[in-house]
C-alpha positions, 0 to 999 in steps of 0.5 A, a space after each residue: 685083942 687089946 691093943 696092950 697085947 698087940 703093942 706087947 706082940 711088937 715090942 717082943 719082935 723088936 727085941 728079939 731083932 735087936 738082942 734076942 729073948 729069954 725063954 720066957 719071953 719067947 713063950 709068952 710072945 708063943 702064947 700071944 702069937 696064938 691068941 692073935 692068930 685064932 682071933 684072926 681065923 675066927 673073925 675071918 671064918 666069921 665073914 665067910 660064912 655070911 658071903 652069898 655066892 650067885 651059882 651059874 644057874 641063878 641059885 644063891 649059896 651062902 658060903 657058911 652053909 654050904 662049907 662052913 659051920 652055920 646052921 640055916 639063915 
């Protein structure tokens, strides 16, 4: 995410402590709020799926594979 998105994320925050928003403020400050999160989940998805587990009998599980979306290494 940029980081004019990120500082505009903040700068929505504070001004909704220190006088509150308009409505299209809040759903602007909605819509970024969502962009992040999904960029967030995403890249976390992302390294979770390239995590290889050692099972208790020896055998290496990625974790992608055996939960996620990735299809074979």
């Amino acid at each position: 995410m940029e980081k004019e998105k990120i500082d505009r994320i903040n700068e929505l925050y504070r001004k909704s402590k220190a006088e509150g928003l308009t409505d299209v403020e809040r759903s602007e400050q909605k819509v970024l709020r969502q962009e992040y999160l999904e960029l967030i989940r995403r890249n976390l998805r992302s390294q979770l799926n390239n995590i290889d587990v050692e099972e208790k009998d020896g055998t290496v599980v990625n974790l992608g594979e055996k939960y996620g979306t990735k299809k074979g290494h």
